[in-house]
KOLZA-569737 format. One line per field, with one value per residue (C-alpha): residue number from 1; x, y, z. Coordinates in steps of 0.25 Angstrom, whole numbers, plus 5000, padded with zeros to 4 digits. Example, Ala and Ser with C-alpha at 12.3 -4.5 7.8 and 13.67 -1.06 7.14 Angstrom:
2
lumgu = c(1_2);
east = c(5049_5055);
north = c(4982_4996);
up = c(5031_5029);
END
This chain:
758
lumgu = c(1_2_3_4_5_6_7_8_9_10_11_12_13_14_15_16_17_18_19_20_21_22_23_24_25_26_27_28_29_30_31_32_33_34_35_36_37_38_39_40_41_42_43_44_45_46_47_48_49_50_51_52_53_54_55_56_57_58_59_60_61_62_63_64_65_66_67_68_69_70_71_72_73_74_75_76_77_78_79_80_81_82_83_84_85_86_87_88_89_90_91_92_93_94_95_96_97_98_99_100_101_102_103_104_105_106_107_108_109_110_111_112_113_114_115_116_117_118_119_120_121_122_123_124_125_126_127_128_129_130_131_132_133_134_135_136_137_138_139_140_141_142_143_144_145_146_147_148_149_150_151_152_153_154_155_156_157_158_159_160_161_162_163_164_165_166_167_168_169_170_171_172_173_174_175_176_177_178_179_180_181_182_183_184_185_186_187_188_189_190_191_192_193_194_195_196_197_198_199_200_201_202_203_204_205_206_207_208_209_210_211_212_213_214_215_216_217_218_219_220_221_222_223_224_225_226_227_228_229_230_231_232_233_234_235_236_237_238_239_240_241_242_243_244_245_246_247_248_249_250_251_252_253_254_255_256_257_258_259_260_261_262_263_264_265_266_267_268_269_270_271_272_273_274_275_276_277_278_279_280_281_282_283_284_285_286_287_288_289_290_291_292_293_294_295_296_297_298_299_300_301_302_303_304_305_306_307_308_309_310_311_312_313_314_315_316_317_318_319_320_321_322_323_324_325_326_327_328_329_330_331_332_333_334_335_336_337_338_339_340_341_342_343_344_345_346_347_348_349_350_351_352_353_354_355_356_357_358_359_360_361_362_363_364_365_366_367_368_369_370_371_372_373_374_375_376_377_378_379_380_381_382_383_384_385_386_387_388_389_390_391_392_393_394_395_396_397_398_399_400_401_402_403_404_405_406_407_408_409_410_411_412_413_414_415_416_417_418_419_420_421_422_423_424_425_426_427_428_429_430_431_432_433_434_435_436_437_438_439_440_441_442_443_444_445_446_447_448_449_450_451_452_453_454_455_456_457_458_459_460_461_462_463_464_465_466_467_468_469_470_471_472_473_474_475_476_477_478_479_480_481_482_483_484_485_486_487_488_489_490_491_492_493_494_495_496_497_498_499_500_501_502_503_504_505_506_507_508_509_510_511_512_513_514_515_516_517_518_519_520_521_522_523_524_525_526_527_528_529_530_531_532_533_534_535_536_537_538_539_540_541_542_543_544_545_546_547_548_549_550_551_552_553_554_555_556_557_558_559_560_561_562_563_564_565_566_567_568_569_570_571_572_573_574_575_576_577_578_579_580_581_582_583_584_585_586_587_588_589_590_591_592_593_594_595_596_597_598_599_600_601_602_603_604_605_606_607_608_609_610_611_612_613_614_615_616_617_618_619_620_621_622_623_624_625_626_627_628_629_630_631_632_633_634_635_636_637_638_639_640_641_642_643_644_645_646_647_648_649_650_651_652_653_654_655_656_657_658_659_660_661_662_663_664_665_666_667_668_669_670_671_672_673_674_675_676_677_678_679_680_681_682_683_684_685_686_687_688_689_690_691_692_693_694_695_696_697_698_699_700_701_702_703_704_705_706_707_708_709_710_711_712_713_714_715_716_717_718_719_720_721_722_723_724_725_726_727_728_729_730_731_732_733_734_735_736_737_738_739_740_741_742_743_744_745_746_747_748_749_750_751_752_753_754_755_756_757_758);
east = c(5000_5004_5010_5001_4990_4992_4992_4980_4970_4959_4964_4962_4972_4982_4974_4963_4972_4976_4963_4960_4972_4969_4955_4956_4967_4958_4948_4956_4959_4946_4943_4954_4947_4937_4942_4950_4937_4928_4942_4936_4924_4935_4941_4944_4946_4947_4940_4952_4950_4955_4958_4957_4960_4960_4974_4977_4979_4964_4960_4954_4964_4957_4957_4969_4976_4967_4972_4987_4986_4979_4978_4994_4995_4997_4983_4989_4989_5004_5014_5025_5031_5026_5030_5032_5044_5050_5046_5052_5041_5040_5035_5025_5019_5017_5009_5001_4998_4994_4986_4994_4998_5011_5013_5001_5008_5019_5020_5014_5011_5002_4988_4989_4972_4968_4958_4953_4951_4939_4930_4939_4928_4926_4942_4937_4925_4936_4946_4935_4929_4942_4946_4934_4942_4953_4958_4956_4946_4936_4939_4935_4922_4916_4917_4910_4897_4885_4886_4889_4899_4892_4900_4894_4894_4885_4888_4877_4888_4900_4888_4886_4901_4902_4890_4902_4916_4912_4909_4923_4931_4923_4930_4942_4940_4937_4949_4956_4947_4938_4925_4925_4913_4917_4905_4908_4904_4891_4891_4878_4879_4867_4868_4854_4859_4851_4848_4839_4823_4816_4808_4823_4829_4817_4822_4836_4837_4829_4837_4851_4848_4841_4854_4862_4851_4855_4871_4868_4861_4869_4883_4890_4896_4890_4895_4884_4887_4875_4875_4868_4868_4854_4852_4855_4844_4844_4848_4860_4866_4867_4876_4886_4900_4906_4903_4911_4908_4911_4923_4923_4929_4942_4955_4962_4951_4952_4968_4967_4956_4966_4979_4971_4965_4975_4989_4998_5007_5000_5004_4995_5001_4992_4996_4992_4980_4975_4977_4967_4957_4946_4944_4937_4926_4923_4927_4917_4907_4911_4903_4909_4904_4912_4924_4923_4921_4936_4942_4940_4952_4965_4974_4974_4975_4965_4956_4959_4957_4944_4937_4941_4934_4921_4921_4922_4909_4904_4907_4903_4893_4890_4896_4892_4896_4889_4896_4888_4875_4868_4855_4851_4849_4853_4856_4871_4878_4872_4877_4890_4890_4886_4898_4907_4902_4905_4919_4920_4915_4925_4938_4933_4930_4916_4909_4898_4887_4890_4888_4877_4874_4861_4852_4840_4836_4822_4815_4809_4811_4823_4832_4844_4841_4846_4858_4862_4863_4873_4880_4884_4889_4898_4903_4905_4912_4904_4892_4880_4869_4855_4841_4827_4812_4810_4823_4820_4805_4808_4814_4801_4793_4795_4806_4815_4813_4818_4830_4834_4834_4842_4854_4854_4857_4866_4875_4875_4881_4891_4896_4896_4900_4890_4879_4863_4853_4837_4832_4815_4814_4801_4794_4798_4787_4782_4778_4767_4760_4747_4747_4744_4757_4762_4767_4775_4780_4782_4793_4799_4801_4806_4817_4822_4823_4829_4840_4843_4846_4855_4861_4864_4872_4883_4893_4896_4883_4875_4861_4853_4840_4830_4815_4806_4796_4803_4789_4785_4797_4796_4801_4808_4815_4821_4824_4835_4847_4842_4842_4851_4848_4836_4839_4832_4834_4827_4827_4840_4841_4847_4861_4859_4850_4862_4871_4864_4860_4877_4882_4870_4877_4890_4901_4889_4888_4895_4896_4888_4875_4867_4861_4858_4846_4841_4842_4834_4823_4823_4823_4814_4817_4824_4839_4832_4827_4839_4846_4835_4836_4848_4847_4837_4847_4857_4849_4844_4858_4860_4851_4856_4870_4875_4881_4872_4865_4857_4846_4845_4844_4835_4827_4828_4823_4811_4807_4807_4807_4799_4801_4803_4788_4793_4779_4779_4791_4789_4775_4781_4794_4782_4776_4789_4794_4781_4784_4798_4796_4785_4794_4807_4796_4792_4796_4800_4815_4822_4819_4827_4826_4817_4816_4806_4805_4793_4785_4788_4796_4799_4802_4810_4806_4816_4812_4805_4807_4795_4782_4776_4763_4770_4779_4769_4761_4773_4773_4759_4762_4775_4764_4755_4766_4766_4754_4752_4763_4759_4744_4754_4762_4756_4741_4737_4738_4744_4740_4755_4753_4743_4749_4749_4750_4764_4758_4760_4745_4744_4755_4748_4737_4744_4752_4740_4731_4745_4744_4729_4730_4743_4750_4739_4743_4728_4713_4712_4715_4727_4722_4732_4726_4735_4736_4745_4738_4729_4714_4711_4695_4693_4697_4686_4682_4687_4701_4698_4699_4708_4718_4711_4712_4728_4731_4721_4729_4743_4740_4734_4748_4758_4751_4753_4768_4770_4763_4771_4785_4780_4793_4801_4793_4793_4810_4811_4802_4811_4824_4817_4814_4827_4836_4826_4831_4834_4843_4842_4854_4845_4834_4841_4849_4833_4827_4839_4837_4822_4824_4833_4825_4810_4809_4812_4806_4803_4812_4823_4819_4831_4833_4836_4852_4849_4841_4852_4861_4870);
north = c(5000_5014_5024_5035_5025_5024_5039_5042_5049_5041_5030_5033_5022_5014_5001_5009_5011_4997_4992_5001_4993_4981_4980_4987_4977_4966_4972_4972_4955_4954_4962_4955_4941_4944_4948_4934_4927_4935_4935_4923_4931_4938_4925_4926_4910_4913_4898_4894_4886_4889_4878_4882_4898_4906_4911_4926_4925_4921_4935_4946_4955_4967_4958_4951_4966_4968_4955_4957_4970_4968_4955_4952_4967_4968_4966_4981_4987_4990_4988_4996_5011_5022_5026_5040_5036_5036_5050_5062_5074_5080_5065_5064_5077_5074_5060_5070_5078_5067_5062_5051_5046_5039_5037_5027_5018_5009_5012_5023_5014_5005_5010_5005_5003_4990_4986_4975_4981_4986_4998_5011_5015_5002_5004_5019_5014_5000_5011_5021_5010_5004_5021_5020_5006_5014_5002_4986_4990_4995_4985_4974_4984_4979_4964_4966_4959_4963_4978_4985_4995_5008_5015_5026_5029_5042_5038_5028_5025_5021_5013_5005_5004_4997_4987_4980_4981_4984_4969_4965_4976_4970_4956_4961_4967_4955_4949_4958_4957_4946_4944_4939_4932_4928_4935_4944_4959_4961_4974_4981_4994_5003_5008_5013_5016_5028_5016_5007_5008_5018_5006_5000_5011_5013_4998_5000_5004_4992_4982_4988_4987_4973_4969_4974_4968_4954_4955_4959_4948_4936_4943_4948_4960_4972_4984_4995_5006_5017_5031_5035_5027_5028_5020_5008_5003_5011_4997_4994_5007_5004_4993_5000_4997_5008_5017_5024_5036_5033_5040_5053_5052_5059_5061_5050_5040_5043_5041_5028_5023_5027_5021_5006_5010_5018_5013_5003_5009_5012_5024_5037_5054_5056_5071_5074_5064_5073_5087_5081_5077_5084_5089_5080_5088_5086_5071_5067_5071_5061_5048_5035_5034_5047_5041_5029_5037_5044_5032_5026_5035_5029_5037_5041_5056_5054_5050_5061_5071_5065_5065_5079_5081_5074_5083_5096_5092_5087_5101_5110_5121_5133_5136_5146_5150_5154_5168_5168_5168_5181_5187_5174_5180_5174_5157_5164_5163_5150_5143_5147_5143_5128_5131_5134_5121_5114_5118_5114_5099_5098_5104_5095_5107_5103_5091_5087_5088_5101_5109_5113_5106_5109_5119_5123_5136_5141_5152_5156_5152_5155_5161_5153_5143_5131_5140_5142_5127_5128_5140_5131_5119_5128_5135_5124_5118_5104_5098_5101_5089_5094_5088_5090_5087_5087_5082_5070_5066_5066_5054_5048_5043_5043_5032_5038_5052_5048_5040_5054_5061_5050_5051_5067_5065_5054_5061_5072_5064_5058_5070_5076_5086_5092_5099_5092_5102_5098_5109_5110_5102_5110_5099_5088_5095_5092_5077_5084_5089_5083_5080_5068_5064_5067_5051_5054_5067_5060_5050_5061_5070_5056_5054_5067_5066_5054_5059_5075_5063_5054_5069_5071_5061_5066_5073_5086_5084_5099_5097_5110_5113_5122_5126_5137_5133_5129_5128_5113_5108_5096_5099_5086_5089_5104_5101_5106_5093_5092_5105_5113_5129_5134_5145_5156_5159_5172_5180_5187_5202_5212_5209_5194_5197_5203_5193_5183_5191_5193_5178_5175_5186_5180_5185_5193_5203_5216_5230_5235_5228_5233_5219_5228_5234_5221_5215_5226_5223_5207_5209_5199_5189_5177_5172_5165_5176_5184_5172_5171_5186_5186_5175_5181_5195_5185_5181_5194_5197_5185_5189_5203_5197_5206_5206_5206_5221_5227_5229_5212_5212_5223_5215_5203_5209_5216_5201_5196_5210_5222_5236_5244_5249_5260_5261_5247_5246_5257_5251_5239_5247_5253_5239_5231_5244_5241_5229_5230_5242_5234_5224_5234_5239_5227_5217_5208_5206_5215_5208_5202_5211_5218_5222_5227_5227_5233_5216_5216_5217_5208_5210_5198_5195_5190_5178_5175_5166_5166_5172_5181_5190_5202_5196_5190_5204_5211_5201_5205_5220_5218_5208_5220_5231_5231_5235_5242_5252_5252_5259_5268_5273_5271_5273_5258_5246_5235_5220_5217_5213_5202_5196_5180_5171_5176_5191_5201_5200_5184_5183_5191_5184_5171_5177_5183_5169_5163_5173_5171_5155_5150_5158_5162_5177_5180_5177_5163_5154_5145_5135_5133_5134_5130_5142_5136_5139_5149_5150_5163_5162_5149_5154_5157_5172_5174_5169_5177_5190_5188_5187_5201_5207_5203_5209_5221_5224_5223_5231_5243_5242_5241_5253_5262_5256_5260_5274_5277_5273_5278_5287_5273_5266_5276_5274_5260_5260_5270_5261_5249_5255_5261_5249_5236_5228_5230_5220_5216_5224_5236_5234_5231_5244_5251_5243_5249_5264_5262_5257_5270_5281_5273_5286_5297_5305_5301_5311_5303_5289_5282_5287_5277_5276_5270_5258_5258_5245_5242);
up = c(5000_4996_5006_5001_5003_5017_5019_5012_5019_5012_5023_5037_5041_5038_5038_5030_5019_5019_5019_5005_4998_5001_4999_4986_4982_4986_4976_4966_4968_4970_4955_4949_4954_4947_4933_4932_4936_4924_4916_4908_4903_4895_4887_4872_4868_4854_4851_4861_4874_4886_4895_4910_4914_4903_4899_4899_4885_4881_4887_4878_4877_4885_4895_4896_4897_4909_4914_4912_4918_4931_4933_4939_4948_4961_4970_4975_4961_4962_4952_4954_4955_4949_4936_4940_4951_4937_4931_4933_4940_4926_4921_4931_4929_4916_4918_4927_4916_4907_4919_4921_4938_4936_4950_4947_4937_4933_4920_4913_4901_4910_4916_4931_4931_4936_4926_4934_4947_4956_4951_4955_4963_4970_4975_4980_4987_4994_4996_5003_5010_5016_5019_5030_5037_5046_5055_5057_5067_5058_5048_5059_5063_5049_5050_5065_5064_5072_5066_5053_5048_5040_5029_5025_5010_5004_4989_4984_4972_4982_4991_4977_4974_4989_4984_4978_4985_4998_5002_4992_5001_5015_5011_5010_5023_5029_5024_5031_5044_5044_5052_5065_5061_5046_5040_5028_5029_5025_5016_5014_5005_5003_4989_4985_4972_4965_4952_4960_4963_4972_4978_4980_4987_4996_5000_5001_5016_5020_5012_5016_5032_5030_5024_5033_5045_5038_5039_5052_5056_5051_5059_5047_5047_5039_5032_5028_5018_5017_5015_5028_5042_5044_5031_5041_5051_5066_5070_5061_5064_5078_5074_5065_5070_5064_5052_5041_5032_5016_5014_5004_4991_4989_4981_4991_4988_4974_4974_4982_4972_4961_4968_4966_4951_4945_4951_4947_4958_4971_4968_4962_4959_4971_4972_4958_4960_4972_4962_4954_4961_4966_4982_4991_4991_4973_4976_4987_4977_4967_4965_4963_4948_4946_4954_4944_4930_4936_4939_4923_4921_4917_4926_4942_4937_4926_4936_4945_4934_4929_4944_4945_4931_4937_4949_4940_4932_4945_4952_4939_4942_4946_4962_4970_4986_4996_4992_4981_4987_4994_5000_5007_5019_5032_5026_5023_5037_5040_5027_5029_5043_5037_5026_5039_5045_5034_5033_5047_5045_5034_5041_5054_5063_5064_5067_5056_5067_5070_5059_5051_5039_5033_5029_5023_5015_5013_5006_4994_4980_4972_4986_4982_4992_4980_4978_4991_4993_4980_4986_5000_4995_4985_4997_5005_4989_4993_4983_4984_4980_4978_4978_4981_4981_4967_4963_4969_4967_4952_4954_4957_4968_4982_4982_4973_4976_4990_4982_4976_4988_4994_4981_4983_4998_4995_4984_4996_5004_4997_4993_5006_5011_5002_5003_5000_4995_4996_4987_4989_5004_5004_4993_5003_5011_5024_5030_5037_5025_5022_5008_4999_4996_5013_5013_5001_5007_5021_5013_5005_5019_5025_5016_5014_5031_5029_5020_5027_5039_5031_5025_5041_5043_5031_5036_5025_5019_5019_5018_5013_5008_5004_5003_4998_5010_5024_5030_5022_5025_5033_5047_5048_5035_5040_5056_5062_5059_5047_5041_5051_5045_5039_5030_5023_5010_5006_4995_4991_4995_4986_4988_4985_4973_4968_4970_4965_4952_4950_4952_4941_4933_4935_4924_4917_4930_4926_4936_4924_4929_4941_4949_4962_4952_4949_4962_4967_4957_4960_4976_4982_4970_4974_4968_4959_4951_4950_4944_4933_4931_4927_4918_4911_4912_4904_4894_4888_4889_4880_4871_4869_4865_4877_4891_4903_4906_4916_4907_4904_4920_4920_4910_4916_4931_4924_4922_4937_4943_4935_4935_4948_4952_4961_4968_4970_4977_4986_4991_4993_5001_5010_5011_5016_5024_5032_5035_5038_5048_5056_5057_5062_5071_5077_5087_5075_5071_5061_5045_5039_5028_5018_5003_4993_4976_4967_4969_4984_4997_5008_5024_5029_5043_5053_5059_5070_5082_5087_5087_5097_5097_5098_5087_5078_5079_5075_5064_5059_5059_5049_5039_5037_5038_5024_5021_5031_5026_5011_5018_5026_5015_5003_5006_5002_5003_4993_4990_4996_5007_5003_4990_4991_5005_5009_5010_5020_5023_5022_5030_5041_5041_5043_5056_5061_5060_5067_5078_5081_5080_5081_5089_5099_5098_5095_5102_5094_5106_5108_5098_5087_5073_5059_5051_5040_5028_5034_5028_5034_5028_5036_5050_5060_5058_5073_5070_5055_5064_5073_5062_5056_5069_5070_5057_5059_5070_5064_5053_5061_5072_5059_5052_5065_5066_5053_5051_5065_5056_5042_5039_5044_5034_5022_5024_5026_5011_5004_5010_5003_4989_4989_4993_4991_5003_5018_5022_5036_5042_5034_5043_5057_5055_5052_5063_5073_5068_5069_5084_5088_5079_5086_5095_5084_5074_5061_5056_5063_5056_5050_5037_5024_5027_5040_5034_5024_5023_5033);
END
């Protein structure tokens, strides 16, 4: 055995490394046996008979090279120096050069590829396997009858590699440490391969652990190799001796692999192989038919250099960071706390249980929620695999919808650390829902639960998701443990609008062209839709036979966002400005933010802990505000505030029906009535006024609030027609000078500068 063999970190020990040799080499017997006994199938008699053995000489050509050539090597493989102990440096950088190891051959003249030989990646997978074996002591823990040794292995393509050679490399093992009680290992590998029937997979579980039940049973020892403990019985993991973790793919598996495929010498250009190759992180991604395709190279370099080309196809796309995403609020700091995590898992700083390693991210349509995901894992340079609830029910029914999801988790984990991505976790909907289809619904939830637990148990493995609706989520499926952070994603504010309208621009931004102006007139519109303006800005560009202008973006924004209406956007500055000071001037926390366009505005409230009546009043005051301050100023009233069930009005409503009968705030008893979807027309008329008389009531105390601040109000409007958005730094510094200046003259209120940016 080789020095560098020995020293490779690929081998804990050792005995480990040892291990690897042997039992390749006893592979390689073992292959060679079996060519000489199929040899016969390869006779030419030429009308001659052959008396006994047939004579080398009666083989086909093809195959008595093959024969010649391997059939009298060393079992090790090795058969002689290196030719490059001969060649000067300059004559070794030139085989290099032509891709050509000769530290890993005899002869330049003569390939030293073992033609009869097992699979390369059947030697990866023994190699891999004997890497996990550190002493004699674990060796003897797998012949020890009355429990089981658990090697788990994420890739379904390796599990069905170990179908064949694991029970070839346990008998080797034995040899080498025989069972006390003279059984054979039993081996017993979970492949559910992604080829077989829905209706077989859904059976796979039960046949693995009855199979290993049975091995138990008649005293033999048993090895299991699955991808998740908890796909053996409760009972049979209580009697595993010891478990391994399938070792990741890297360049010193790779080498070792290639020091039994592509060596007549023992020997490889290891330096120049580990140039070559790519990190560890691009190489755990790989799968074994991509390690198999390499390894049909005729050279060790050649190999080297053809992985490296399947991991730059594998990699090509588009990569964006973490830097290059904006206006999303307050999910920034904690994502990059996770990213900070991450790197402290991988240095060995942290523990994998102590750091956060999931998240989910709601909010409306077209915020970036998909991107986001894409940003994370290209800051943290790990993959990123995706699925979701449509992705995998077009693979059929029940059964195999659940196999999909099961493959998407699976090529997650194999590849880990990486991030998952469950895109729409809102269609997989709520258990409790009563619907037609809820048994149907009830084993999709299940399986998604069962699979965000298997995803725990992976160390590296992010897990993140969205939804456009949090609140028909299932509970189970968004617990704390199994989605760690809930973050918002809101609309992009001005700032993010631009940013996201220049990375679209890319190399066809120029100073020339003014994004702030555009920005401005899409404020409120999600990521989304800046991305299709300025692909629609691009293509009249196109069409011209000219370079990108501001008047194809102005084009372009007249399409999604039309012409300024000045009076419009002043009435709806009044109308947001209303809300917003009823909030400054409440016992509700400072919003989060506020901005207005010509089609609408919004207030983002803070959240609240709890509810309170004093708190929930406060509430109601800020609803009506609005309109409240568009009668104030303007001397009517708009439909505004009562467009569509998400309304200003609708929403007041809806509060005030949760103060009277759910919250007990109001004169309706301590009864608790459901108020989710609220049909207001069938409540009884008392409860009908009740709820009248709380907004009634709200309206008149907000008006006075209001008409008492009117100068404050009429400023906090012209702020927002003049700059669009109030950040929330913006609106502490206006709720600080409106606490200082509360007993002054109007004539004293802040001025705009003081609700300038901060």
């Amino acid at each position: 055995m080789t020095e560098l063999l020995q020293k490779s970190p690929l081998f804990p020990t050792a005995f480990s490394a040892d291990l690897g040799r042997t039992t390749v080499a006893a592979l390689r017997e073992s292959a060679l046996a079996e060519w000489r006994s199929n040899a016969e199938r390869f006779y030419d008699y030429d009308d001659r008979e052959a008396d006994g053995e047939a004579s080398i000489d009666l083989l086909k050509q093809p195959v008595r090279r093959v024969f010649e050539h391997d059939v009298r090597r060393r079992p090790d493989g090795i058969e002689g120096a290196p030719v490059a102990e001969t060649m000067t440096p300059d004559e070794v950088e030139q085989c290099f050069a032509d891709g050509i190891d000769p530290w890993a051959c005899t002869d330049l003249e003569v390939a030293p590829l073992w033609q009869i030989q097992p699979r390369p990646v059947a030697v990866l997978a023994t190699i891999l396997m004997c890497a996990m074996i550190k002493d004699k002591q674990a060796l003897g823990q797998v012949f020890r009858a009355g429990g089981l040794t658990l090697m788990l292995c994420p890739s379904g393509q390796m599990r069905s590699q170990l179908e064949n050679v694991a029970p070839e490399v346990v008998t080797h093992w034995q040899e080498k440490q025989p069972c006390p009680t003279g059984q054979n290992v039993a081996c017993h590998i979970y492949a559910n391969s992604s080829d077989i029937a829905a209706s077989e997979k859904k059976r796979s579980i039960p046949k693995f652990r009855q199979a290993i039940d049975k091995s138990l049973m008649r005293h033999a020892p048993a090895l299991a190799v699955c991808s998740a403990k908890s796909q053996l019985s409760s009972e049979q993991e209580s009697l595993v001796y010891q478990r391994f973790r399938w070792p990741v793919l890297s360049a010193k598996a790779i080498i070792e692999t290639m020091r039994f495929t592509h060596s007549n010498t023992g020997q490889l250009a290891e330096d120049e192989l580990l140039k070559r190759l790519p990190d560890s992180d691009a190489l755990r991604r790989l799968e074994p038919l991509q390690v198999a395709a390499a390894f049909e190279e005729e050279t060790t370099l050649r190999v080297a250099d053809r992985i490296s080309q399947i991991v730059a196809v594998q990699n090509s796309g588009p990569h964006i960071s973490l830097s290059d995403v904006e206006g999303l609020g307050g999910a920034m700091p904690p994502l990059k706390r996770m990213l900070e995590d991450l790197d402290a898992w991988r240095e060995g700083r942290a523990a994998w249980s102590d750091v956060t390693r999931s998240a989910l991210f709601y909010g409306p349509p077209g915020t970036g929620k998909t991107m986001l995901a894409h940003a994370f894992a290209g800051s943290a340079g790990i993959p990123l695999i995706t699925t979701s609830y449509s992705d995998c029910q077009r693979h059929g029914h029940q059964g195999d919808m659940l196999a999909a999801l099961g493959a998407a988790f699976e090529r997650a984990a194999q590849q880990a650390p990486a991030v998952l991505f469950i895109d729409e976790i809102d269609s997989f909907s709520d258990r409790s829902s009563k619907r037609l289809n809820d048994g149907y619904l009830r084993g999709v939830v299940n399986g998604l639960l069962e699979q965000i637990n298997h995803a725990a148990e992976v160390e590296g493995l992010i897990l993140l998701a969205a939804t456009n609706h949090l609140d028909i989520v299932d509970p189970a499926v968004i617990r704390s443990g199994r989605f760690d952070l809930k973050l918002e994603i809101p609309l992009p504010d001005l700032s993010g609008l631009e940013v996201i309208l220049a990375r679209k621009l890319g190399s066809a931004n120029n100073p020339g062209l003014n994004l702030t102006a555009v920005a401005e007139r899409i404020l409120g519109e999600p990521g989304a839709t800046a991305e299709a303006l300025i692909r629609d800005a691009l293509s009249r560009a196109r069409t011209d036979h000219v370079p990108l202008a501001q008047k194809h973006l102005e084009a372009a924004t007249d399409q999604i966002a039309p012409a300024l209406d000045t009076a419009l956007l002043h009435r709806v500055a009044i109308h947001e400005a209303g809300h917003l000071l009823s909030a400054l001037l409440s016992p509700l926390p400072t919003p989060l933010g506020v901005w207005v366009t010509a089609r609408g505005g919004r207030v983002e409230p803070a959240p609240l802990a709890t509810m309170t009546s004093r708190l929930a009043k406060a509430k109601l005051r800020m609803c009506l505000a609005g309109r409240a301050a568009e009668r104030l100023v303007l001397g009517e009233v708009s439909n505004g505030a009562g467009v569509g069930p998400a309304s200003d009005l609708a929403q007041a409503t809806v509060l005030a029906a949760q103060m009277e009968l759910n919250w007990s705030f109001g004169e309706s008893g301590l009864a608790w009535q459901d108020v989710s979807p609220l049909d207001f027309q069938k409540l009884p008329p008392k409860t009908q006024h009740r709820i009248e008389v709380h907004l009634q009531e709200a309206e008149t105390a907000v008006r006075a609030l209001l008409n008492d601040n009117i100068a404050i109000l009429k400023k906090i409007a012209a702020e927002l027609v003049q700059k669009k958005e109030l950040t929330r730094m913006d609106l502490l510094s206006l709720s600080k000078c409106l606490s200082s200046n509360a007993a002054k003259d109007d004539d004293e209120i802040p001025s705009a500068h003081l609700i300038a940016r901060s």
